[in-house]
N, C-alpha and C positions, 0 to 999 in steps of 0.2 A: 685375352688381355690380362697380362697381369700384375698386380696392384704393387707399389714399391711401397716401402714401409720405411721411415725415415728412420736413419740412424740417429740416436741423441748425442748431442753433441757435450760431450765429459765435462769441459769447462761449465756451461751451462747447466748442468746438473748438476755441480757441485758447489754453482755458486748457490742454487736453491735449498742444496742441502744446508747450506752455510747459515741463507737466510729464516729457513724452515728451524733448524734449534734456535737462532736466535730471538724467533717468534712466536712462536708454538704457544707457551706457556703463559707469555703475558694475555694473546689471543683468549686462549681458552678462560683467560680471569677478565679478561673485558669482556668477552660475550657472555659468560655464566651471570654477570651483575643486571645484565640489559634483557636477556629473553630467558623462557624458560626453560628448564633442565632438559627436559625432553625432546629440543629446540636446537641447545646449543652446540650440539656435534655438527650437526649440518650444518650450521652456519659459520665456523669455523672451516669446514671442511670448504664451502663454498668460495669462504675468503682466502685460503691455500690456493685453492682452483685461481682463485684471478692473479695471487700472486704466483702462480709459473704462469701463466697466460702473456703477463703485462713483467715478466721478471727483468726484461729492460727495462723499462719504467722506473724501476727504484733505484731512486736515491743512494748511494753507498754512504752518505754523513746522517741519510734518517730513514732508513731499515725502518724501525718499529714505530714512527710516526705516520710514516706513509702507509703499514700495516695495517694500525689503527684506523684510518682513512677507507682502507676496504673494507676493513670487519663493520667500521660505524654503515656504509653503506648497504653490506648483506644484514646486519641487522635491523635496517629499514627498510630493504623489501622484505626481509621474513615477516615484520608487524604489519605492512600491508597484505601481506598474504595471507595471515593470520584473521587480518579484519574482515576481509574476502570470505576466508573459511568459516568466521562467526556469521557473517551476514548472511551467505550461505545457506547458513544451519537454521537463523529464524527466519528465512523466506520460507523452507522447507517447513518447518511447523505451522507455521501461518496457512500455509497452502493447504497443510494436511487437516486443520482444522475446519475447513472450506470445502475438503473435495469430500466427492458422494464415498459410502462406505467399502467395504471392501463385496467382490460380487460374495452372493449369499448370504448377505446381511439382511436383504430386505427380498421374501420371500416373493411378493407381488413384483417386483421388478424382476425378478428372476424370472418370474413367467412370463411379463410382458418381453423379455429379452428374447426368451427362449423361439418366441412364436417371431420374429424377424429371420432374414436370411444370415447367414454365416457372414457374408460380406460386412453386412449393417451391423451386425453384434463387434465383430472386429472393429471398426470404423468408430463406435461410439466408446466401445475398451480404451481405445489410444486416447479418444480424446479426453473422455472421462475421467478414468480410473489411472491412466500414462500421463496427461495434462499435460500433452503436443499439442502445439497448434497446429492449422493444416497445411504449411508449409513443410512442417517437421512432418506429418503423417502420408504427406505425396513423396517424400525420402521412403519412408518404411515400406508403403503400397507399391513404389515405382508408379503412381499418376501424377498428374498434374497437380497441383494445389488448388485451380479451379474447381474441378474435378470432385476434389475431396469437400472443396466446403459445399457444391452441391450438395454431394449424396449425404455428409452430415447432415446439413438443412433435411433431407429429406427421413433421413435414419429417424433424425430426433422428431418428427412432425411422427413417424408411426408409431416408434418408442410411445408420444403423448397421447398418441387414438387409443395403443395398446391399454394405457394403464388406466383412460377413460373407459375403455369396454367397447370402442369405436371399432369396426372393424378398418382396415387399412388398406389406404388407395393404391391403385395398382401403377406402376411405373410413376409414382407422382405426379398422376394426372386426375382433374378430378372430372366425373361424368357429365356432362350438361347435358338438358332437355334433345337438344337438336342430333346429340350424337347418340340416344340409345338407338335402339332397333325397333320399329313396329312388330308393334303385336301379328 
């Protein structure tokens, strides 16, 4: 199959050429005033992109009104994206100020780690140290998410025997009276 690639149509380019100088520059001095420097290219660039998108759309008596119209609106979603991108930033310090350290920080967890299966050392990395939930962690593992928040419950219950000095129950079961074995 294959792909046809549209011809552009001359008049149409040309009128964007038209409106492209006739724009360009006031664009670039509206958007320099409203976002910052290192901002402003792509957001002029963006407001070009709508105007060949939408170039029937304009006006032939307000070209650079209706310009402005775009640019004011890509400069409103770049400030929400921007807010996005700060908010972003201090959830990520906040978290990090929160999560456990990095592994090898804390000499005793390293050992109580070490003594679990590979499985469980993984299982508690993601949730820990990665700060997935176990919806996000049955994606990574390919289980369930039931699944996962089990064997977490069960990770973190050995991880706490471990670092108690407990030794750690086998299949997270624990022994009762009736089920050992006689002497």
């Amino acid at each position: 199959m294959s792909r046809r690639t549209a011809v552009p149509d001359p008049d149409r380019r040309a009128r964007y050429e038209a409106v492209f100088r006739e724009v360009y520059e006031p664009l670039q001095r509206y958007v320099r005033r409203r976002v910052a420097a290192a901002a402003a290219d792509d957001v002029v660039a963006e407001a070009l992109t709508v105007l060949w998108r939408r170039l029937d759309d304009v006006p032939h008596d307000a070209v650079l009104a209706w310009s402005y119209g775009i640019a004011r609106r890509c400069v409103a979603n770049q400030r929400r994206s921007a807010g996005r991108h700060t908010h972003l930033i201090e959830r990520v310090k906040a978290d990090a100020a929160v999560s456990p350290g990095e592994p090898g920080d804390d000499p005793l967890l390293d050992v109580a780690l070490s003594a679990l299966p590979e499985a469980d050392r993984e299982l508690l990395h993601l949730w820990a140290w990665e700060g997935l939930q176990p919806r996000e962690i049955s994606v990574v593992l390919g289980i369930s998410a039931n699944a996962v928040s089990i064997r977490l419950h069960r990770a973190k219950q050995q991880l706490a025997d471990q670092l108690r000095g407990k030794e750690p129950l086998r299949a997270g079961h624990e022994e009762v009276g009736h089920m050992k074995e006689a002497p």
